[in-house]
MIVEX-683295 format. One record per residue (C-alpha): x, y negated, z. Coordinates in steps of 0.2 Angstrom, whole numbers, plus 2048, in hexadecimal, padded with zeros to 3 digits. Layout:
N
XYZ ...
This chain:
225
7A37FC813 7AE80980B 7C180880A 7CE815803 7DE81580A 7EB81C7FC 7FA822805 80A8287FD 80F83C7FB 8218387FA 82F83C805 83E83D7FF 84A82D7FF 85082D7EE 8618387F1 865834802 85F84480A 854838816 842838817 83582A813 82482A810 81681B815 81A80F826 811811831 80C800837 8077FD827 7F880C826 7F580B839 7F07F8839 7E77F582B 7DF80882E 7D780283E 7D07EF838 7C67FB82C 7C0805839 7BE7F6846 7B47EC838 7A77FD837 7AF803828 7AD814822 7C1817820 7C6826812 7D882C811 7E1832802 7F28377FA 7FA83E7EC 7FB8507F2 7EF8517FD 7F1855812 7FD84E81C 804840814 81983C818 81C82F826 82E823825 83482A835 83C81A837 82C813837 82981C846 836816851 836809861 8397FB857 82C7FB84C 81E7FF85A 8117F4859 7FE7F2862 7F87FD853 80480C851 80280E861 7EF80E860 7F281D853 7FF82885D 7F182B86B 7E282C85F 7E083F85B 7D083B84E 7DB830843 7EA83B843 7DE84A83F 7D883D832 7EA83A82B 7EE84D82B 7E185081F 7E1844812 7D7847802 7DE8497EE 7DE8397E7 7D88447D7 7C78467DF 7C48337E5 7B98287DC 7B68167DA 7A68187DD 7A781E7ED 7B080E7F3 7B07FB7F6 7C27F97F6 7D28017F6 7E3800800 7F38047FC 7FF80680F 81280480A 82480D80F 830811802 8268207FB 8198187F0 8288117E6 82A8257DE 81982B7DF 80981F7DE 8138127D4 81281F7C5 80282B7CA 7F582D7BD 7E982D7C9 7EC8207D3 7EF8137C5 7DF81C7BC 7D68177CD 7DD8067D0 7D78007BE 7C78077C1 7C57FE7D2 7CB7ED7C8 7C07F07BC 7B07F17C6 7B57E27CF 7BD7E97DF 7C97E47EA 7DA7EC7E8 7E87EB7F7 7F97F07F9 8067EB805 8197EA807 81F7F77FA 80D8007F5 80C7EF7E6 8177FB7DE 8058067DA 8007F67CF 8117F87C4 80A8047B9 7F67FD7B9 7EF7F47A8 7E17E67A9 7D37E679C 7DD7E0790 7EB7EE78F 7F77E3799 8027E67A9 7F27E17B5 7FE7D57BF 8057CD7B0 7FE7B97B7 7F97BE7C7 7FF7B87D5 8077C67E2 8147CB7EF 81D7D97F4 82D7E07FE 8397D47F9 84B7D77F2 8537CF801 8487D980C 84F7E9803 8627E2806 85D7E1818 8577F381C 8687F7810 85C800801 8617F47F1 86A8037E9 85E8127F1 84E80F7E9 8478107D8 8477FE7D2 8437F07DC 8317E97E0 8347D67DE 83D7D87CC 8307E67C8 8227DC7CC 82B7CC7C4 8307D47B2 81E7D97AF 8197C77B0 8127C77C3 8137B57CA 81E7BC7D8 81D7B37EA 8267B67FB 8287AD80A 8377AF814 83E7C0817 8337CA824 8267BF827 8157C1823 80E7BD813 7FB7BF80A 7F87BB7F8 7E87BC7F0 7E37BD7DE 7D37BF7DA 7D17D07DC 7E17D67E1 7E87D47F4 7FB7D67F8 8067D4807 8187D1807 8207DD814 81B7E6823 8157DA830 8077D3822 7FC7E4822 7EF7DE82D 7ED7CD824 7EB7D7815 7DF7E381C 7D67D2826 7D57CB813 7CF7DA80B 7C27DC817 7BC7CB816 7BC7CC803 7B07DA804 7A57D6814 
């Protein structure tokens, strides 16, 4: 079992002069239900390297059993820090593919040639395609078979407006995910605001915010055991 992990490249938050990048929660948890299940786990970015973390993401708070796990794991932060060119991964080489959210993916992977290039390629060769919290942003831009928005009728989820209120964002970032998602013809679902939520589609896996990353990882694993 292969997976590649797509994280984002970006760390700027739009013009606030404060930094953002992927959560960590959200690469840490799925990152080690690969690696638990006996997955062979590949990491790439935009750039290349040392991919940005939200340092919010790395505060008290938002500690959980898996972050933790990562801060005292040398291998996987030497893993992190050297993340591939996501212009030299192919399909190919994987089983399925995992997008980890933060705000950064909403500038970079929604728009990467790349990335969109690889997603359709994984879609099309009938493999699983997952994102969580904000990284459904990287299926915006992605067309099905037909030359349509690939989540034009699918059923998916994402960080929701009222979840972007809550952190105070609404008028920080690009555009936002749920009216993104929506205005391409995305049968949009959420649950209530911060709490866990999985939705599959054939072969797309998404999750709502944060705290769904390891049912989404659970899912994807599942899908392709």
């Amino acid at each position: 079992m292969n997976v590649l992990i797509v994280l984002t490249s970006h760390d700027e938050l739009g013009d606030t002069g404060e930094k953002t990048g992927f959560w960590l929660e959200e690469f840490a948890s799925p990152y080690y239900q690969f690696k638990d299940a006996g997955a062979t786990v590949t990491l790439a970015s935009p750039k290349g390297g040392q991919p940005p973390l939200d340092p919010k993401s790395h505060e008290p708070d938002y500690q959980t059993d898996a972050t933790r796990r990562f801060d005292n794991d040398t291998a996987a932060q030497a893993d992190l820090a050297t993340t591939v060119k996501l212009s030299d991964v192919k399909q190919d080489d994987f089983d399925a593919v995992f997008y980890p959210g933060g705000h950064g993916p909403l500038w970079d992977l929604y728009e990467d040639l790349d990335s969109i290039a690889l997603i359709e390629s994984f879609i099309g060769a009938g493999k699983q395609v997952a994102s969580v919290c904000h990284a459904p942003a990287v299926l915006l831009k992605a067309k099905n078979a037909d030359g349509e928005p690939l989540v034009k009728g699918k059923r998916v989820t994402g960080f929701t407006n009222g979840e972007e209120e809550a952190v105070g964002l609404t008028n920080v970032v690009p555009y936002l995910l749920e009216d993104q998602l929506i205005s391409l013809g995305a049968t949009y679902q959420k649950g209530e605001d911060w709490h866990p939520l999985l939705v599959e589609d054939g072969l797309l896996i998404t999750g709502q915010n944060p705290g769904s990353s390891e049912i989404v990882a659970q899912a994807l694993i599942k899908a392709i055991s």
